[in-house]
C-alpha positions as CSV (number, residue, x, y, z in Angstrom):
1,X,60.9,-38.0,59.0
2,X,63.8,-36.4,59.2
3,X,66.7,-36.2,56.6
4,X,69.8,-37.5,57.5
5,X,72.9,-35.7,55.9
6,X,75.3,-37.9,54.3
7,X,77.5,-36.7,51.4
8,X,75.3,-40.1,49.5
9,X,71.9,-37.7,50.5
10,X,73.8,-34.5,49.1
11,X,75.2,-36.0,45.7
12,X,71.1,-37.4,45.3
13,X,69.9,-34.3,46.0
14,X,72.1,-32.1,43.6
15,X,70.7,-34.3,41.1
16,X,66.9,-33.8,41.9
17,X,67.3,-29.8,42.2
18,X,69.2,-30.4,38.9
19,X,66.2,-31.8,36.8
20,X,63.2,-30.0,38.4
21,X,61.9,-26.8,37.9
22,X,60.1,-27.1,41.4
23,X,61.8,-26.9,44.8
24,X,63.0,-30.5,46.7
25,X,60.3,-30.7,49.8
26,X,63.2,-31.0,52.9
27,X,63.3,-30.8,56.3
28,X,62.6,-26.8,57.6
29,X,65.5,-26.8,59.2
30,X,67.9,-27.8,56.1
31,X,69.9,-25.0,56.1
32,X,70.8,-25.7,60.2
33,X,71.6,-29.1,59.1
34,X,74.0,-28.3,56.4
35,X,75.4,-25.3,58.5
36,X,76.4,-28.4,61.4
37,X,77.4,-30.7,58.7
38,X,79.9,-28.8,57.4
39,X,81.3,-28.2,60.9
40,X,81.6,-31.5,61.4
41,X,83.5,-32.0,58.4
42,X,85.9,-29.5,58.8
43,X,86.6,-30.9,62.5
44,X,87.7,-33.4,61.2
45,X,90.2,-32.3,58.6
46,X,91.6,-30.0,61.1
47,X,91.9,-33.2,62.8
48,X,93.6,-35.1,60.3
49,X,94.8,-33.1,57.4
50,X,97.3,-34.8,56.3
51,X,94.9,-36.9,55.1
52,X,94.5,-36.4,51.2
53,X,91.5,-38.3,50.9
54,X,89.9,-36.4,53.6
55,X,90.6,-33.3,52.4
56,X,89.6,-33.9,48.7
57,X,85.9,-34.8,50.2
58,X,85.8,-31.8,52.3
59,X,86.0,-30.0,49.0
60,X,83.8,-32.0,46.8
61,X,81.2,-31.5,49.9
62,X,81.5,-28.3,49.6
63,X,81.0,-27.9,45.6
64,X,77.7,-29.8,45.5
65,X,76.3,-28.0,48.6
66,X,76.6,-24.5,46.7
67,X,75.7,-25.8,43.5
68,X,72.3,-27.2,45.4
69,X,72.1,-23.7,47.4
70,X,73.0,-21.7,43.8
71,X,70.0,-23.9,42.4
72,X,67.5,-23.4,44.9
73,X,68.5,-19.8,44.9
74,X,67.7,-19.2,41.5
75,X,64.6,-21.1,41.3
76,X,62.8,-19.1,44.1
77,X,63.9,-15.5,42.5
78,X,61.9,-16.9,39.2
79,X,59.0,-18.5,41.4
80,X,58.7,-14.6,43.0
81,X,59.2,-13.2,39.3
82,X,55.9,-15.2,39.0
83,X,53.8,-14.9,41.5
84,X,54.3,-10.7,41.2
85,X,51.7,-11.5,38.2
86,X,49.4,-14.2,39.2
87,X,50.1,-14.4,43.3
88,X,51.2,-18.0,43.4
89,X,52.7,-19.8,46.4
90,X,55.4,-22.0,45.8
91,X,55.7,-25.2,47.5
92,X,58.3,-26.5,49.7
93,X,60.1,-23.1,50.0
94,X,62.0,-23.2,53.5
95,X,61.6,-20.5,56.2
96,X,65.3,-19.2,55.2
97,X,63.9,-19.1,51.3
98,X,60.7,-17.7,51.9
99,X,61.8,-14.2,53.2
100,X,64.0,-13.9,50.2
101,X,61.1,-14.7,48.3
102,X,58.3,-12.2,49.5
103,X,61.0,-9.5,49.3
104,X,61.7,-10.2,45.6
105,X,57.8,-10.5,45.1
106,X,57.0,-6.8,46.6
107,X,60.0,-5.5,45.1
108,X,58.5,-6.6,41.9
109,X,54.7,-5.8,42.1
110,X,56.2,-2.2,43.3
111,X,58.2,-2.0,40.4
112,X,55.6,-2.8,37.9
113,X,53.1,-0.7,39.1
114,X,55.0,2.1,37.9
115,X,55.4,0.5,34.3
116,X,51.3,0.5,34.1
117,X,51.1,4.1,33.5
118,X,53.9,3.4,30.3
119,X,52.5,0.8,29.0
120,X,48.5,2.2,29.3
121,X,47.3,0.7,26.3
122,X,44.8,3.3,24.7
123,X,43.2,0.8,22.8
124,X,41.3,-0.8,25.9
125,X,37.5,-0.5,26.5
126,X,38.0,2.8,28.0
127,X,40.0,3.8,25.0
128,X,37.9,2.1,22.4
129,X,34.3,4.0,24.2
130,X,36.1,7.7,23.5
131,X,37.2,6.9,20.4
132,X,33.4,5.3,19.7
133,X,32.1,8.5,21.1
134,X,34.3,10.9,19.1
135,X,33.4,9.1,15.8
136,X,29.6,9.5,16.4
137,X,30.8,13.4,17.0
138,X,32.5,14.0,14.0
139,X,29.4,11.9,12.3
140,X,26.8,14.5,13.3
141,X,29.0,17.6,12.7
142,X,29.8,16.6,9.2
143,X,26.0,16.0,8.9
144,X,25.5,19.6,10.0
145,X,24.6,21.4,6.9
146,X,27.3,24.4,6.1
147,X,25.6,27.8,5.5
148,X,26.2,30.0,2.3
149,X,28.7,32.0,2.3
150,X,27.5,35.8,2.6
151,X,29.5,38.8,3.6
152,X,28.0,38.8,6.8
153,X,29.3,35.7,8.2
154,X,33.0,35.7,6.1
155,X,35.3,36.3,9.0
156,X,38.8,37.5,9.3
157,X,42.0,35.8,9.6
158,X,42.2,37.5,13.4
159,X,38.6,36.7,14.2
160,X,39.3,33.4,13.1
161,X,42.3,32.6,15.4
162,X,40.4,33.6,18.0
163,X,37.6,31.6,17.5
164,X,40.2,28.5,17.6
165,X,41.0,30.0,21.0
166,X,38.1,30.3,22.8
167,X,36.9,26.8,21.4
168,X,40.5,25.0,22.6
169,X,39.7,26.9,26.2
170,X,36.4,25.4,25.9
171,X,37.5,22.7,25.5
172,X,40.0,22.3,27.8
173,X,37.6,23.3,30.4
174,X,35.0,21.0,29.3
175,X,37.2,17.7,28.8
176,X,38.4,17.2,32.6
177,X,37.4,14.9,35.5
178,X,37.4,15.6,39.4
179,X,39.3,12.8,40.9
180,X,40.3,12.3,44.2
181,X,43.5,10.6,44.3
182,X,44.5,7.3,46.6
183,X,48.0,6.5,47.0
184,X,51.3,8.7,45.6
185,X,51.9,9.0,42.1
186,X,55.0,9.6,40.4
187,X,54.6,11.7,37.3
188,X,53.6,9.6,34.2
189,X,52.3,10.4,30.6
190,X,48.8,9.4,29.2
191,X,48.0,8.7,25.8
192,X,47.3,12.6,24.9
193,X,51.4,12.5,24.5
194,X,51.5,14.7,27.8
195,X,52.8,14.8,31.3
196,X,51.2,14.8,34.9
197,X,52.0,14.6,38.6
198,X,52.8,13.9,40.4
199,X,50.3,13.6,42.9
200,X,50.3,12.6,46.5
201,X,47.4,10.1,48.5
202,X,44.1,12.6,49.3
203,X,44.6,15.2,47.0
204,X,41.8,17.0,44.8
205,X,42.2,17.5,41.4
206,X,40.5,18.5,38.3
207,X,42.6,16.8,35.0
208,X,41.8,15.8,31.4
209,X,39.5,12.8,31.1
210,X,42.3,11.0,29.2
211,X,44.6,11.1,32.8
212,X,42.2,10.8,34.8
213,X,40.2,7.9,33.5
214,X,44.3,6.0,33.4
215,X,44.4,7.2,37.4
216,X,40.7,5.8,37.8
217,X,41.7,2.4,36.0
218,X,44.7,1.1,37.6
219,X,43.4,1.9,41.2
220,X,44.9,5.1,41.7
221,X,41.8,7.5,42.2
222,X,38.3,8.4,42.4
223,X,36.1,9.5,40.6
224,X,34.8,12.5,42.7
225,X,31.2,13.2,43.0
């Protein structure tokens, strides 16, 4: 059934979009309905305008008809806030409402897929298995008994440094992951405190595990085989 528009209807349904977090259910063609309302209101001051009374309702129309918009306004910009996180569909949303609303919602999911790469939380499972791994590392090298101390194997500050060298190349080399990569990434920073990227969609490339498993997590990439 239809809702027919009376300043009585308006003033009621200020009140409702006042004390409800949820959207009024109205006719999908509201906004039409206001939009000839109106019109029809300000015929007829033009008609008449030296009529106070006339006037002064024209105006109060007009003030509870925005506030009702505002209202509405705001509560489908926090309803898209939402459903960016946990894809929920509001209800009674009208046609005029619900293109304001999936534009907000991308806009948002966009947006905070570029925070995932800040907030990367080392701590995770991924996180916790290296750091489970490196312990049982450092458990079996410290179990490694040292050898005495001849002349033979006493080493030189040079020959030292590099040792430390060849074993951070090693390293380096060792500690990296093929990925292939799926959509374009902007340059981020993983949890070994440096910078990558950016990458675009399809390319090859051979990174530390630490961005690479981050790329691998959040959808980004491949592992490549």
């Amino acid at each position: 059934m239809a809702n027919i528009l009376t300043f009585r209807f308006l003033r009621e349904l200020q009140k409702q979009e006042r004390t409800t977090k949820e959207l009024e259910k109205l006719d999908p063609d509201f906004y039409k309905q206001v939009a000839n309302y109106m019109e029809k209101k300000m015929s007829l001051d033009l008609k008449d305008n030296s009529d106070f009374s006339t006037k002064r309702d024209l105006d109060h129309t007009k003030i509870i008809i925005k506030d009702i918009l505002n209202r509405r306004e705001r509560k489908v910009i926090n309803l898209a806030m939402l459903s960016a996180r946990e894809n929920i569909l509001p209800k009674n949303i009208l046609p005029e409402e619900k293109e304001l609303f999936e534009k907000i919602t991308t806009g948002v999911k966009k947006y905070r897929s570029t925070l995932e790469f800040i907030f990367y939380d080392e701590n995770d499972e991924t996180g916790a298995t290296e750091k489970k791994e490196k312990k049982i590392k450092d458990g079996i090298s410290k179990q490694t008994p040292e050898k005495e101390n001849t002349n033979k194997n006493i080493k030189t500050d040079d020959e030292n440094k590099n040792d430390n060298i060849n074993n951070e190349k090693t390293q380096q080399k060792t500690d990296t992951i093929k990925i292939t990569i799926l959509d374009n990434v902007p340059q981020f920073m993983a949890a070994d405190g440096k910078g990558y990227g950016p990458f675009k969609k399809n390319d090859f490339v051979d990174i530390p595990t630490t961005a690479a498993t981050l790329l691998i997590k959040i959808k980004k990439a491949i592992k490549h085989e």
